[in-house]
MDTraj code that builds the backbone (N, CA, C; nanometers):
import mdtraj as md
import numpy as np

residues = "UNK UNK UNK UNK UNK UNK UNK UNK UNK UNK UNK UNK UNK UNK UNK UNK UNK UNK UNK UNK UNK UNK UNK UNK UNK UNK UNK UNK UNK UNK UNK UNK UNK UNK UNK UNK UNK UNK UNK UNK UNK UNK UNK UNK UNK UNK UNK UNK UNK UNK UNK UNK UNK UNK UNK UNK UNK UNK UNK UNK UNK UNK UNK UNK UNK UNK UNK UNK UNK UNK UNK UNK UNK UNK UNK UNK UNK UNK UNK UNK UNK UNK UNK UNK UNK UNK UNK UNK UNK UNK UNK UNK UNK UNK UNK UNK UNK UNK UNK UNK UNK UNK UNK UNK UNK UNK UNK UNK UNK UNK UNK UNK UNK UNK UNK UNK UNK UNK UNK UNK UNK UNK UNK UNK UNK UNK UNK UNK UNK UNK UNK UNK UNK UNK UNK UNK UNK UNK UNK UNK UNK UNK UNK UNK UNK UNK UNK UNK UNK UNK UNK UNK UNK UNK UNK UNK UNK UNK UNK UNK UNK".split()
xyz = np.array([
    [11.9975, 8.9392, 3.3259],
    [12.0903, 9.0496, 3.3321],
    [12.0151, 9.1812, 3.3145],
    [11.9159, 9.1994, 3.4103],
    [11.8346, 9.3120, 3.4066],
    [11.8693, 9.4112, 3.5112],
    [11.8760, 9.5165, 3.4924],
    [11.9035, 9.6300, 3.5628],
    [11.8337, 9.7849, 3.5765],
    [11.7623, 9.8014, 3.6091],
    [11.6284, 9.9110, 3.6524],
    [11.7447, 10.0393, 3.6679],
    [11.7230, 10.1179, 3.6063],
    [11.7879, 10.2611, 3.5377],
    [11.6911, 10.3461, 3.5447],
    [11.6297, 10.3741, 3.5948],
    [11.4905, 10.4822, 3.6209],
    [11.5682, 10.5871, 3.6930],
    [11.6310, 10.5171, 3.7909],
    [11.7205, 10.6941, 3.9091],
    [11.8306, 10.7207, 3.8476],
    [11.8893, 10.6300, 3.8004],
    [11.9696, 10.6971, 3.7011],
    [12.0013, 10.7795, 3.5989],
    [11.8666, 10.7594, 3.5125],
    [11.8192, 10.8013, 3.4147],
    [11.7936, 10.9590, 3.4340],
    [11.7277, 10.9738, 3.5831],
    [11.6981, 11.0709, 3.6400],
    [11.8191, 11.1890, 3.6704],
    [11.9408, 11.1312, 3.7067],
    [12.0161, 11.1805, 3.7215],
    [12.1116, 11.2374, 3.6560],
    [12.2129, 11.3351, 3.7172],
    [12.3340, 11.4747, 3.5999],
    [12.4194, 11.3819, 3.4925],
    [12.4360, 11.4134, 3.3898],
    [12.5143, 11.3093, 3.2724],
    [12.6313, 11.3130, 3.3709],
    [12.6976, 11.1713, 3.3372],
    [12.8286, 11.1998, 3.4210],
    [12.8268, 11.0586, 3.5340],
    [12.7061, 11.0601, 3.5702],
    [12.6859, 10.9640, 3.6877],
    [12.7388, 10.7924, 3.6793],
    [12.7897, 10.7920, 3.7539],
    [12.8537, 10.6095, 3.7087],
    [12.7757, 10.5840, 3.8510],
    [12.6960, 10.4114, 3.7907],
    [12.6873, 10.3179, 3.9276],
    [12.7743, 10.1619, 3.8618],
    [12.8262, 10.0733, 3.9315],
    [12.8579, 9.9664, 3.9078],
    [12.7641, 9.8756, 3.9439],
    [12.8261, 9.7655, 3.8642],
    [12.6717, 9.6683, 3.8844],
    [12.7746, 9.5176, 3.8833],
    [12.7002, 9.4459, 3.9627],
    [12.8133, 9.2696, 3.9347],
    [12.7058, 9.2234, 3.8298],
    [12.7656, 9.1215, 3.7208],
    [12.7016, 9.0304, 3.6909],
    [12.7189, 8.9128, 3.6925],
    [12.5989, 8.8036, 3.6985],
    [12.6112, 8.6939, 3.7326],
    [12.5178, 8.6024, 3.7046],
    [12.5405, 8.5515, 3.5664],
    [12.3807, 8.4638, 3.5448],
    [12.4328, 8.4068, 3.4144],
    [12.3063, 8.3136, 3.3686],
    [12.2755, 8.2242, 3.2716],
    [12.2552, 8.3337, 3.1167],
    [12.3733, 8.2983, 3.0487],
    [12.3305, 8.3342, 2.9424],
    [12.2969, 8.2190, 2.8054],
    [12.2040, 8.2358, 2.7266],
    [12.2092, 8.0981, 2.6317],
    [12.2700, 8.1841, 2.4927],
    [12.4290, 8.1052, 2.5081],
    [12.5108, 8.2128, 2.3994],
    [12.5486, 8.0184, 2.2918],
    [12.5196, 8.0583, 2.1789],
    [12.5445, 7.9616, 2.0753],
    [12.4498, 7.7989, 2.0852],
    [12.3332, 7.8578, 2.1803],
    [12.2475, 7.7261, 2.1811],
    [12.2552, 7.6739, 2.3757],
    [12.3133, 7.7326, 2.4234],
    [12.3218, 7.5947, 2.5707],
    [12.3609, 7.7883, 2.6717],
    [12.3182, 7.7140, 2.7631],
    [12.3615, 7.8158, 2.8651],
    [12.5236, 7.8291, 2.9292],
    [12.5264, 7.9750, 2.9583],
    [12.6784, 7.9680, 3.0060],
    [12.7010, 8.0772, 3.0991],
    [12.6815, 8.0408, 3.2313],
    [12.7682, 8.1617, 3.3370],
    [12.8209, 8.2309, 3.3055],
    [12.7775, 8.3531, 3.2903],
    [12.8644, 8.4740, 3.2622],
    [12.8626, 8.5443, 3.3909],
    [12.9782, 8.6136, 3.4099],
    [13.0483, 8.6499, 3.5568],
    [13.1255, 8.7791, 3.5528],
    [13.1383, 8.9057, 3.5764],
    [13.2058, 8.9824, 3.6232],
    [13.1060, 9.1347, 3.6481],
    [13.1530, 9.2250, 3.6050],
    [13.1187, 9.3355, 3.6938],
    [13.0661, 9.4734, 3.5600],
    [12.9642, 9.5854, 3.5309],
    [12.9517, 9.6103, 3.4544],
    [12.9069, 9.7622, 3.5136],
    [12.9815, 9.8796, 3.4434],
    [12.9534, 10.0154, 3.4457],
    [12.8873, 10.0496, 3.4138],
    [12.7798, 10.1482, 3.4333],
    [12.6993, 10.1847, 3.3558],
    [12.7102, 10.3672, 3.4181],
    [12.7198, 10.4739, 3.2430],
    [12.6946, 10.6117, 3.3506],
    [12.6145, 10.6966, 3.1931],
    [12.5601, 10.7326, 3.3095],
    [12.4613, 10.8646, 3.2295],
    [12.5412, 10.9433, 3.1261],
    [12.4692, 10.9241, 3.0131],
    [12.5069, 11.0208, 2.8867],
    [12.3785, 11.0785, 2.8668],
    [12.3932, 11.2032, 2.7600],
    [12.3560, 11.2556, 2.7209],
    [12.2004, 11.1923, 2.6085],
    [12.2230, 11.0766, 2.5962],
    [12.1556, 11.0058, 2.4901],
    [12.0406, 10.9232, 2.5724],
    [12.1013, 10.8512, 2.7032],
    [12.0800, 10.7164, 2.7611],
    [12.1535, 10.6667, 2.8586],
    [12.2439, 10.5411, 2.8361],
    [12.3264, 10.4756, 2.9646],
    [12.4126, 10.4097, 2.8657],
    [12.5911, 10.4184, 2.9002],
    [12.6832, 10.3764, 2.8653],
    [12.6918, 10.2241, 2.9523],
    [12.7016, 10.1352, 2.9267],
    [12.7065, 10.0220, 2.9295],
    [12.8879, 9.9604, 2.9361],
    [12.9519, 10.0025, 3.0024],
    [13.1114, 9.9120, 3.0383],
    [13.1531, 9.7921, 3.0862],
    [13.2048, 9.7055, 3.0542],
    [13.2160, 9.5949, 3.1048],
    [13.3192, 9.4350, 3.0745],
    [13.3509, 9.4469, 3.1801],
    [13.4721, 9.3100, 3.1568],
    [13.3948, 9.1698, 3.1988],
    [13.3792, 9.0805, 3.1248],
    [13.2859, 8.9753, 3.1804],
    [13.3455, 8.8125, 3.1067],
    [13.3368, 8.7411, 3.2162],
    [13.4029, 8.6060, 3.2025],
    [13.2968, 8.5138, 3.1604],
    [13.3305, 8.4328, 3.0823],
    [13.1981, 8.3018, 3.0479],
    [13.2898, 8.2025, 2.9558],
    [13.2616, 8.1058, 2.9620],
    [13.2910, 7.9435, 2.8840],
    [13.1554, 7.9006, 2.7991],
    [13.2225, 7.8551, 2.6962],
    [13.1451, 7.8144, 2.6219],
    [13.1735, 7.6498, 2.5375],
    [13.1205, 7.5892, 2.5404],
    [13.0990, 7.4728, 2.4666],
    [13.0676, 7.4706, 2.3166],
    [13.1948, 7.4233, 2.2687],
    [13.1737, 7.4613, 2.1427],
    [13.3006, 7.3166, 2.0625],
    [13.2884, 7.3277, 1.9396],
    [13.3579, 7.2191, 1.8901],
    [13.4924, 7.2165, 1.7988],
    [13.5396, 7.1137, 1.8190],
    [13.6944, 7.1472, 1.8172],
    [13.6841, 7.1042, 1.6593],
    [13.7475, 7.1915, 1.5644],
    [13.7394, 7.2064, 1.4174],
    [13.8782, 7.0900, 1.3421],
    [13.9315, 7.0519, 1.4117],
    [13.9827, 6.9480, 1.3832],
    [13.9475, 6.8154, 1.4023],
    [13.9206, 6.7613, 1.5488],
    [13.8981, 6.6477, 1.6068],
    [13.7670, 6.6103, 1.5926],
    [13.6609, 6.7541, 1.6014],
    [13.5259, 6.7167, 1.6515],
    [13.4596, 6.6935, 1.7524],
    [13.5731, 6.6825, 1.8658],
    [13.5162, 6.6476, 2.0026],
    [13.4405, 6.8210, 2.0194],
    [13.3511, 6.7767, 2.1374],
    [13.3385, 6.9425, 2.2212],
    [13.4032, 6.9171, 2.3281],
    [13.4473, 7.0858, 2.3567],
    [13.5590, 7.0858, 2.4598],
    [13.4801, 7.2417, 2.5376],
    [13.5478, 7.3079, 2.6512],
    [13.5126, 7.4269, 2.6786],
    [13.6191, 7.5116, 2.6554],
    [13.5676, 7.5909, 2.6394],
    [13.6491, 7.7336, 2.6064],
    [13.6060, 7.8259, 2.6496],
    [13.7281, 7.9295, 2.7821],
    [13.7055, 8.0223, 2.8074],
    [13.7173, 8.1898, 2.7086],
    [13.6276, 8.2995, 2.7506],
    [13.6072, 8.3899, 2.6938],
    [13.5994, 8.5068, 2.7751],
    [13.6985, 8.6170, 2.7298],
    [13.7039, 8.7679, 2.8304],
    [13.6504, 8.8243, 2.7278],
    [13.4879, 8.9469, 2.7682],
    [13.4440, 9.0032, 2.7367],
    [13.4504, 9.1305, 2.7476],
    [13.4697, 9.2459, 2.6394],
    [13.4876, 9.3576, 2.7045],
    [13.3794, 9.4444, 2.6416],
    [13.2624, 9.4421, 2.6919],
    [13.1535, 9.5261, 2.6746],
    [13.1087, 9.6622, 2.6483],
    [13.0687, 9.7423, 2.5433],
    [13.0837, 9.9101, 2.5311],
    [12.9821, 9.8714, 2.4523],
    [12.8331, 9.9418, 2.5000],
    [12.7150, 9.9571, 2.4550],
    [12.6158, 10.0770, 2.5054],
    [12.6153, 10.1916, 2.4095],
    [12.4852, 10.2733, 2.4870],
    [12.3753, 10.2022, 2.4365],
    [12.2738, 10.2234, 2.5419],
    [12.1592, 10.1662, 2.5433],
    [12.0752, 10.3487, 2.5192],
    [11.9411, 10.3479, 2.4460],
    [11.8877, 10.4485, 2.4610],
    [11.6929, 10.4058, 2.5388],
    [11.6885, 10.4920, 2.5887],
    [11.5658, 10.4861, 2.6315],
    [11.4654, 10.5186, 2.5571],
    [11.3003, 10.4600, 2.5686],
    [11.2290, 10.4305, 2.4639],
    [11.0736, 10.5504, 2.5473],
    [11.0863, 10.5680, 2.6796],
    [11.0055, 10.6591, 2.7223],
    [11.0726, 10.7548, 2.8184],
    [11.0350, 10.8339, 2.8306],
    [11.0938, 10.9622, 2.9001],
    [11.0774, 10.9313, 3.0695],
    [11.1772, 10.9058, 3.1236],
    [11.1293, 10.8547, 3.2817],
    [11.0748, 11.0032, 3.3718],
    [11.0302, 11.0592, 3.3060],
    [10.9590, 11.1806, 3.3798],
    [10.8377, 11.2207, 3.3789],
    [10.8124, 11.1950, 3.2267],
    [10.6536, 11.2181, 3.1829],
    [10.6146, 11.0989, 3.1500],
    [10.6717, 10.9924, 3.1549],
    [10.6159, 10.8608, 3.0467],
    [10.6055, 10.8815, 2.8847],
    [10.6123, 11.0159, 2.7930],
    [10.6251, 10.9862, 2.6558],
    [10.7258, 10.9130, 2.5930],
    [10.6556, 10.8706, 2.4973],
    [10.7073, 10.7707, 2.3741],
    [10.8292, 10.8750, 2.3571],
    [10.9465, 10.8419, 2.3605],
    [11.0550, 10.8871, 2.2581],
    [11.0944, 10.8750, 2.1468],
    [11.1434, 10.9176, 2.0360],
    [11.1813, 10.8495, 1.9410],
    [11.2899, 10.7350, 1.8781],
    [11.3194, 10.6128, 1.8776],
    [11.3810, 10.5626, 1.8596],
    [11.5520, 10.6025, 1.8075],
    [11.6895, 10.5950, 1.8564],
    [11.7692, 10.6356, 1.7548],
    [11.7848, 10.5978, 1.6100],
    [11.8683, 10.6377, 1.5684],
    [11.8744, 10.6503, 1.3785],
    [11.9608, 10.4821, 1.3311],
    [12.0288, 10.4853, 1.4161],
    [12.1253, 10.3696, 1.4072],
    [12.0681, 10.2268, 1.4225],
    [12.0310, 10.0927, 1.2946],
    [12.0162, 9.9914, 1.3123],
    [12.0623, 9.9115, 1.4110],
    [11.9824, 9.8298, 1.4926],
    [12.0390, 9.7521, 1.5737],
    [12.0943, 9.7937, 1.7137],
    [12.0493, 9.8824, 1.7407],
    [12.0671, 9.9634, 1.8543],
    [12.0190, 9.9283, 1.9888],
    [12.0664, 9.9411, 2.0733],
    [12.0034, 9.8415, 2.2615],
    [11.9220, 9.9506, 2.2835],
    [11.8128, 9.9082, 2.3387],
    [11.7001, 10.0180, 2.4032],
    [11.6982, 9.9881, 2.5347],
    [11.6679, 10.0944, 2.6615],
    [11.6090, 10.0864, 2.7830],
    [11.4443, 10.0620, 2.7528],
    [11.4160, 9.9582, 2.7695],
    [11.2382, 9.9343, 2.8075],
    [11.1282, 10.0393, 2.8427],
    [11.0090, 10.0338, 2.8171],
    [10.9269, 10.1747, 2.8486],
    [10.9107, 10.1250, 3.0419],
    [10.9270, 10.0419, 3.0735],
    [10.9854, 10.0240, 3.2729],
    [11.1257, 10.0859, 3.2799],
    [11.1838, 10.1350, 3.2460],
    [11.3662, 10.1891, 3.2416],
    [11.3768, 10.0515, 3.2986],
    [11.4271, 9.9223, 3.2277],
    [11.4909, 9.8533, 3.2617],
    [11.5641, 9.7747, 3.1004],
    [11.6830, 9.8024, 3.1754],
    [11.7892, 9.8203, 3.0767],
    [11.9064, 9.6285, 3.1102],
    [11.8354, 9.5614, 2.9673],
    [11.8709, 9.4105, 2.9380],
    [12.0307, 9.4016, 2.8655],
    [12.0948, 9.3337, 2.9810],
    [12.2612, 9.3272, 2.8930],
    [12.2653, 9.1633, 2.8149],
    [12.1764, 9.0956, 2.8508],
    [12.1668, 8.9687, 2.7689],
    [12.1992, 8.9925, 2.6241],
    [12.1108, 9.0183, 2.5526],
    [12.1511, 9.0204, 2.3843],
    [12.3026, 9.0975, 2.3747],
    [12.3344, 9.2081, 2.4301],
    [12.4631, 9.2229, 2.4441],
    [12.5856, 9.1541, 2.4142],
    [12.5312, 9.0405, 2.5667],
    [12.6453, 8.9909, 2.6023],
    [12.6679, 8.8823, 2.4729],
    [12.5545, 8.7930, 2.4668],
    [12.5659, 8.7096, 2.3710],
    [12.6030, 8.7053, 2.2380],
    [12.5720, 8.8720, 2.2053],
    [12.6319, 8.8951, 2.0794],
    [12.8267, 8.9036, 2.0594],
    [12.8478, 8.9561, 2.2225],
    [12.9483, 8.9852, 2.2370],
    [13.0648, 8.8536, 2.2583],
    [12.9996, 8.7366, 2.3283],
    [13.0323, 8.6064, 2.3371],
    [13.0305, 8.5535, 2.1634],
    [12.9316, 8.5440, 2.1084],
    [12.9474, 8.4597, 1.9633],
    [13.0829, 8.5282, 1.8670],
    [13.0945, 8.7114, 1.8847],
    [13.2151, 8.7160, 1.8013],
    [13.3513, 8.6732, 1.8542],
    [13.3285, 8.6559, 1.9790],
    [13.4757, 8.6442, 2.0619],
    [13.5083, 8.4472, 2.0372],
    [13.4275, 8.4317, 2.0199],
    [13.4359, 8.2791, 2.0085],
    [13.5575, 8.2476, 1.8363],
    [13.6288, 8.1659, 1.8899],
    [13.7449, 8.1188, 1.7759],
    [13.6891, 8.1074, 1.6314],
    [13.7417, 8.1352, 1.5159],
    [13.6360, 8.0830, 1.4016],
    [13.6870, 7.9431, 1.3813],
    [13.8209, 7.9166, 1.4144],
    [13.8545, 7.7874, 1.3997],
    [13.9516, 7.7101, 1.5138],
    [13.7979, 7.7086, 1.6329],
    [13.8984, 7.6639, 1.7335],
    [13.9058, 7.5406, 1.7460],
    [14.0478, 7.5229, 1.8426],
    [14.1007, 7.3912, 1.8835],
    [14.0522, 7.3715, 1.9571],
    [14.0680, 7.2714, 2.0406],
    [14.0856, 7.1340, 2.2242],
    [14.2284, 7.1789, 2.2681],
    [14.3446, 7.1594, 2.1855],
    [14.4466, 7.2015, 2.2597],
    [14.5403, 7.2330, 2.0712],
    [14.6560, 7.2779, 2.1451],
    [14.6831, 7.3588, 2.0333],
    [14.7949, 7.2667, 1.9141],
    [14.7694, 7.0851, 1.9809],
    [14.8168, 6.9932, 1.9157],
    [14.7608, 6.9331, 1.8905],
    [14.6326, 6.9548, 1.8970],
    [14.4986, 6.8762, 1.8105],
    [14.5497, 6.7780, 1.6791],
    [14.6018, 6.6043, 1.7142],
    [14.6039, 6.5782, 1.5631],
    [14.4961, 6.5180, 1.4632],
    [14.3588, 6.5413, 1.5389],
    [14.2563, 6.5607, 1.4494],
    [14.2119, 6.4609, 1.4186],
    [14.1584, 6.3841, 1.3239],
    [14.0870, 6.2472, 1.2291],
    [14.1438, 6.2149, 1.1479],
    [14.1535, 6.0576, 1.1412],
    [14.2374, 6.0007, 1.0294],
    [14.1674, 6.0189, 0.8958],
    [14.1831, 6.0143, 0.8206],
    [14.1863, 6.0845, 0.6721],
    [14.0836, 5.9782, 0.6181],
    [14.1265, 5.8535, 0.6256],
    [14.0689, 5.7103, 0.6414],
    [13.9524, 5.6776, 0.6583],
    [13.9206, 5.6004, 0.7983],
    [13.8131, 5.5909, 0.8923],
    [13.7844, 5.6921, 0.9871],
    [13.8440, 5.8249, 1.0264],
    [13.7399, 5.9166, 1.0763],
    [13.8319, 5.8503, 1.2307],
    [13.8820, 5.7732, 1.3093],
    [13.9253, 5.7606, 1.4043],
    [13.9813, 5.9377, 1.4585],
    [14.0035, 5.9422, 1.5909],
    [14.0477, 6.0370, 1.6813],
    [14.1612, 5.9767, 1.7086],
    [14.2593, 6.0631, 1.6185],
    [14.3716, 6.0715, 1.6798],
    [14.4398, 6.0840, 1.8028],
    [14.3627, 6.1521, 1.8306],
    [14.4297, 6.1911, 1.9770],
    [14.3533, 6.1317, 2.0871],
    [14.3030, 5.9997, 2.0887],
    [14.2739, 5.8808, 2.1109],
    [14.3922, 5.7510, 2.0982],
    [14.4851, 5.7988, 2.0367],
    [14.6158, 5.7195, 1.9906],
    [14.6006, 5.7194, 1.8300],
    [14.6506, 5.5857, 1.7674],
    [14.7105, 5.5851, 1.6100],
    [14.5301, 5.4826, 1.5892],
    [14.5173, 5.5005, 1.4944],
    [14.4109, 5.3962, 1.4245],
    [14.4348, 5.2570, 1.4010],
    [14.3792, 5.1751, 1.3644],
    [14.4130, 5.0311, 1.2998],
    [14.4592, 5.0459, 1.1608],
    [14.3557, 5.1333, 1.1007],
    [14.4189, 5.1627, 0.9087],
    [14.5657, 5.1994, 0.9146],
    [14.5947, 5.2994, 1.0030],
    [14.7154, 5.3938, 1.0410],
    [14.8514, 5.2523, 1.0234],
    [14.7965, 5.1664, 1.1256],
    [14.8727, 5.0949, 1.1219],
    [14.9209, 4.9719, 1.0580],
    [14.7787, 4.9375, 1.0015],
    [14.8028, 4.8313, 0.8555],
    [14.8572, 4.9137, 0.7866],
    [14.8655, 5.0588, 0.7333],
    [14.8960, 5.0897, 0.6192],
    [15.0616, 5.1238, 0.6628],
    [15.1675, 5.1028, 0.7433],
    [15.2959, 5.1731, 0.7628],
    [15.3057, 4.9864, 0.7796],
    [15.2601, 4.9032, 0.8562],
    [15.3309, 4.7890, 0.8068],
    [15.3493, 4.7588, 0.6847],
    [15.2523, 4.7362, 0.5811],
    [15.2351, 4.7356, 0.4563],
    [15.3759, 4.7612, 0.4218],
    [15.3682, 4.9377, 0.4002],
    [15.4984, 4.9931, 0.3322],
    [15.6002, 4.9436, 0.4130],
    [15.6700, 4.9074, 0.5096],
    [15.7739, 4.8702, 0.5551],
    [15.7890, 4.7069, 0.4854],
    [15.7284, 4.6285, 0.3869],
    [15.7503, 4.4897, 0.3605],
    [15.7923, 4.5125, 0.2566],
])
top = md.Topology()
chain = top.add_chain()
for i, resn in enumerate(residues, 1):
    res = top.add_residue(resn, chain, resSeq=i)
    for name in ("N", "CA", "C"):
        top.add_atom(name, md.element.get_by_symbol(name[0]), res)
traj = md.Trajectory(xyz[None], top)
């Protein structure tokens, strides 16, 4: 998710180009297609970074345990600042703010860590498979939603004698 910002960079604050995206991101360990379309326009600082972006992720269901996929809408807002002056080549000074996206001393400006950061918070803290997940027997650990267990069912004959 690399994008070369050098003429841009060059250009009146104000300037918007659009960009598609479309690639492999490795968000929570495994790779995942991330897909849609991303703004980028000249500020005063660097490059505003906009963006709506689709991706699935594989991740595990907090009841059952199975992994399942789960889709994710991303909505991206990141200035990036530049680290050399695309005119003279000097070193710039870094901004003040921890953790901040930089344009590369090539003006090429990386939405990967972005995105991925932006994928791991969007991700459920306690997601399901479906939203009737009845989870593991208490018991032996069986998947419910596989049907009833054997314990399940020795133990309701039992009480019915």
């Amino acid at each position: 998710m690399r994008i070369n910002v050098s003429q841009q960079l060059k250009a009146s604050i104000g300037s918007i180009r659009n960009y598609p995206v479309n690639g492999m991101v490795d968000i929570a360990g495994s790779g995942s297609l991330v897909q849609g379309e991303v703004r980028l326009m000249r500020t005063d600082r660097g490059i505003l970074a906009k963006g709506r972006l689709h991706t699935e992720v594989e991740i595990t269901c907090s009841r059952c345990l199975s992994l399942f996929s789960h889709p994710l809408t991303l909505n991206i807002e990141e200035e990036y600042s530049p680290i050399t002056d695309v005119v003279s080549g000097a070193s710039l000074p870094l901004p003040d703010e921890p953790g901040c996206f930089t344009i590369d001393e090539h003006h090429i400006l990386d939405l990967t860590e972005a995105i991925r950061q932006y994928a791991l918070l969007a991700i459920p803290m306690k997601p399901l498979c479906r939203e009737n997940c009845a989870g593991l027997c208490p018991n032996c650990g069986h998947n419910l939603n596989q049907g009833p267990c054997d314990c399940l069912l020795v133990n309701k004959t039992k009480g019915t004698e």
